[in-house]
N, C-alpha and C positions, 0 to 999 in steps of 0.2 A: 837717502837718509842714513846717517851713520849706527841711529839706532833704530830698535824693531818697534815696531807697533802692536799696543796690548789693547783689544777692546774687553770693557767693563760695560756690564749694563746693570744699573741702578734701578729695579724698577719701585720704587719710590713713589708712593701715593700720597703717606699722611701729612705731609705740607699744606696741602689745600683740600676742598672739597668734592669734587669731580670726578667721579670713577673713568678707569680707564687707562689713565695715565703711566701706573704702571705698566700696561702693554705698551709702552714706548718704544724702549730698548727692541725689542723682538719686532716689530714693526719695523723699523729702520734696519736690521737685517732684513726683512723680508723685502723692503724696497732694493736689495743687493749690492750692501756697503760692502763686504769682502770682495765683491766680485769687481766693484769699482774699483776697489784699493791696487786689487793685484794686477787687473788692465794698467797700471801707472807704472805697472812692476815692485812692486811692494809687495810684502809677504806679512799680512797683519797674523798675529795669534788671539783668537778669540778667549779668551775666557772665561766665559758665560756669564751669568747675572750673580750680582749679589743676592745670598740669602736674607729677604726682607720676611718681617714678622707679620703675622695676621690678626692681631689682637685686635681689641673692643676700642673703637676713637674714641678718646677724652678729652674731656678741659681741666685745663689745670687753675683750680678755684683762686690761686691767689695771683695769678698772673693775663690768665684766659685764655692761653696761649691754647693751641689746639694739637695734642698729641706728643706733648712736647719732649715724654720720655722713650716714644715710639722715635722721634724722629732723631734725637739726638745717640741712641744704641743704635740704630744703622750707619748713622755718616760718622759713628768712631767706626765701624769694620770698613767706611770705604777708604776712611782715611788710611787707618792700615796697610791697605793693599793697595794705593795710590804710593806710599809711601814704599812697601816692599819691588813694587814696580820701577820704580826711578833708581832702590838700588840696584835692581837686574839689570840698568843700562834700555828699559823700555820707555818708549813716548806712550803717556796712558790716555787714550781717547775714551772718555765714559759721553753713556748713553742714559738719558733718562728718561723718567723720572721727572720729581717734579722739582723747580730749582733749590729745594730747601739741603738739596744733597750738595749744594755748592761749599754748606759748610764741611763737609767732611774733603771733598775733592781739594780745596785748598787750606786744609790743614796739613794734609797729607804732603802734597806739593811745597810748601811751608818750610819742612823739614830740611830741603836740601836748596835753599838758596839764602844769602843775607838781605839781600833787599827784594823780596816778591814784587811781581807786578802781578796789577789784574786789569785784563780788559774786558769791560763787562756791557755787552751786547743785547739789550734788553729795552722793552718798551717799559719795564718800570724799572725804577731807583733798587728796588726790594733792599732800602735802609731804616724799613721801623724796626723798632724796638715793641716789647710791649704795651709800652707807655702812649706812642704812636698808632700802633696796629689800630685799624679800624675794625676787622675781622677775626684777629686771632691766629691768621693762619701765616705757620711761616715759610712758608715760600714767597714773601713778600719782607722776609727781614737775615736771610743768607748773608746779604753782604755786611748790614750793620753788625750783627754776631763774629766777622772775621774778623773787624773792627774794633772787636772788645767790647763790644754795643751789646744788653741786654740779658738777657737769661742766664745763670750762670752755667747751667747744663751745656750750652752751648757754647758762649764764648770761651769757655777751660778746656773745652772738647782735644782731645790728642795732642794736650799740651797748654802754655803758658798762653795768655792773652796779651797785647794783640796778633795774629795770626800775619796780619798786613799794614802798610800805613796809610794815612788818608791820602797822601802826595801819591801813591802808588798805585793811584786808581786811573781808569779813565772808563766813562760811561759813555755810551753810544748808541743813539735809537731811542732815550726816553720821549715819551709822550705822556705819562700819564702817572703822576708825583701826588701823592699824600702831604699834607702841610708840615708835618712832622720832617718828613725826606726832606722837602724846598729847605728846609728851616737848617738842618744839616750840611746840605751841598754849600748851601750860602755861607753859614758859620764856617766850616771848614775846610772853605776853598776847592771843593775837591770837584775836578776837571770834569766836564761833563757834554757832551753833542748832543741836544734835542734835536727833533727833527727839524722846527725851524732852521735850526741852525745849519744843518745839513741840508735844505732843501735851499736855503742862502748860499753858503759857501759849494756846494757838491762834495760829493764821497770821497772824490780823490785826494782833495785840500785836506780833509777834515782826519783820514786815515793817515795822511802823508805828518798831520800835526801830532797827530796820536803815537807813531811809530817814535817818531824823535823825543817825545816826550818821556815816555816809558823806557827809551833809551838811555837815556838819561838819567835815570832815576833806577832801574831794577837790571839784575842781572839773568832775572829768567820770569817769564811770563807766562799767567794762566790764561787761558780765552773760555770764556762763559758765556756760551750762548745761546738763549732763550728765543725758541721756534716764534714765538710772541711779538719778537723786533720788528717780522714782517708783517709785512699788509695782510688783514684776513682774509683780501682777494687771492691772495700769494699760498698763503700758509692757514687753511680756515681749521685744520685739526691742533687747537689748542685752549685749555679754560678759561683763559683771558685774554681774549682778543680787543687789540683797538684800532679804531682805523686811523689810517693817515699815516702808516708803518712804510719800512722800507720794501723797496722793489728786491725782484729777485735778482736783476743786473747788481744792484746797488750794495747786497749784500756779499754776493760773489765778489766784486769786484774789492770789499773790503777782505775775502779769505784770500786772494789771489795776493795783496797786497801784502800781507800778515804771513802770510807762506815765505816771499821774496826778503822778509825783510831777516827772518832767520830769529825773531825774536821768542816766538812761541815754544814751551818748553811741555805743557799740555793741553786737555783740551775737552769741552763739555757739551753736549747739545741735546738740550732738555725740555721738557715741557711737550713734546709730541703725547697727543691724545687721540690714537683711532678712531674711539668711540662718535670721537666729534670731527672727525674727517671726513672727506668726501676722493675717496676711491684710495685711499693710500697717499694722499697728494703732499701733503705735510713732512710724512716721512722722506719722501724722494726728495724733496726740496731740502730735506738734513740732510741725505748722501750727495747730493749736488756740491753744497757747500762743503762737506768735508772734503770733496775730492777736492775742490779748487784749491783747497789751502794744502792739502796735501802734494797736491800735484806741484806746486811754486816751490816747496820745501827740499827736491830731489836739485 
């Protein structure tokens, strides 16, 4: 790779409920991402976790949202130093965390291309708004927020709204949509691979559509992805698991893809939860994947 690898680790809880989460990042080091990076020959530079606050969870009475000014004052400093990153010529792998840091990561990102892409790897949409939200919590409304969708804390977050456009999406792995999201994706066209659809067409068709598409359309691409995509046989450490997710061939073989194609510009893998793992297996399974996609990239 022509440029260096910065890892960030996010550890980012108040998105959702479920303690733990912030032990992501440090986890997935412990499963021996550095150690994998530089077996490929890579020389990644760690730079440790963002400083996240420890304050009192709230709701916010006129929206519901939950924590909403905790969450939005950390993913403006990730966006900062995602941002400071790309000017140092580094590719910024963050760790998380829980995906509500998505908004700050491609804000950040944001900054140095005209047409962003996002490919967003996820068993859910995470396109409500408030108005949608079932729960409040947003780690299930990152992407609507980049979108220009909802809060205004977040959508103005480290800059002007919108962050990205809806043609510059593509989602891959959902299974499990809020009526709200259905109602979105449909309205506003925006590209999407359920499982079905991938258990119809296969990985390879569905990545090989994805790549060209996004080709197409953006000149540098974010990759977002949510430990959650996979089967909770695959990946059981995460708070919202669903089944009928992707295999761990299946996932691989989409970073191996994503590697070769040279489009990826950074990079996320979030939602690892210890607490609710079983032996560390969650995490390994995020340094598996990152090595594959890194390893296609050389």
């Amino acid at each position: 790779m022509e440029k260096k690898i910065a890892i960030v680790g996010m550890p980012m809880s108040y998105g959702q409920p479920h303690p733990g989460v912030a032990l992501g990042p440090d986890a997935v080091r412990h499963a021996g991402l550095t150690e994998r990076l530089r077996q490929l020959g890579l020389a990644p530079e760690d730079m440790g976790n963002m400083e996240i606050g420890t304050g009192e969870r709230t709701v916010d009475p006129e929206t519901g949202m939950k924590n909403l000014h905790q969450v939005a004052e950390a993913c403006e400093q990730l966006a900062a130093q995602v941002d400071r990153l790309f000017g140092q010529n580094f590719f910024p792998l963050v760790l998380g965390g829980d995906h509500s840091m998505a908004i700050g990561t491609i804000a950040g990102a944001a900054k140095h291309f005209r047409n962003p892409g996002i490919l967003w790897i996820d068993a859910h949409g995470d396109l409500n708004t408030p108005e949608t939200s079932p729960s409040g919590n947003i780690h299930g409304m990152p992407l609507a927020a980049s979108l220009g969708l909802g809060a205004e804390p977040l959508i103005n977050l480290y800059g002007s709204a919108p962050k990205i456009r809806f043609e510059n999406i593509v989602l891959i792995g959902i299974r499990d949509l809020d009526e709200g999201e259905k109602r979105l994706i449909r309205e506003r066209k925006i590209k999407a691979y359920t499982m079905h659809e991938i258990d119809r067409a296969g990985m390879k068709r569905v990545m090989e559509e994805a790549i060209a598409y996004l080709r197409e359309r953006a000149d540098g691409v974010h990759l977002s992805f949510d430990l959650d995509s996979l089967d909770p046989s695959e990946a059981p450490g995460v708070g919202t698991p669903v089944k009928g997710g992707l295999t761990f061939r299946e996932a691989r073989l989409a970073m191996e893809m994503l590697g070769e194609s040279g489009l990826i510009a950074s990079c996320e893998f979030v939602e690892v939860n210890p607490l609710l793992d079983t032996k560390n297996q969650t995490a390994g399974r995020a340094v598996d994947l990152i090595a594959a996609l890194f390893e296609r990239m050389r």
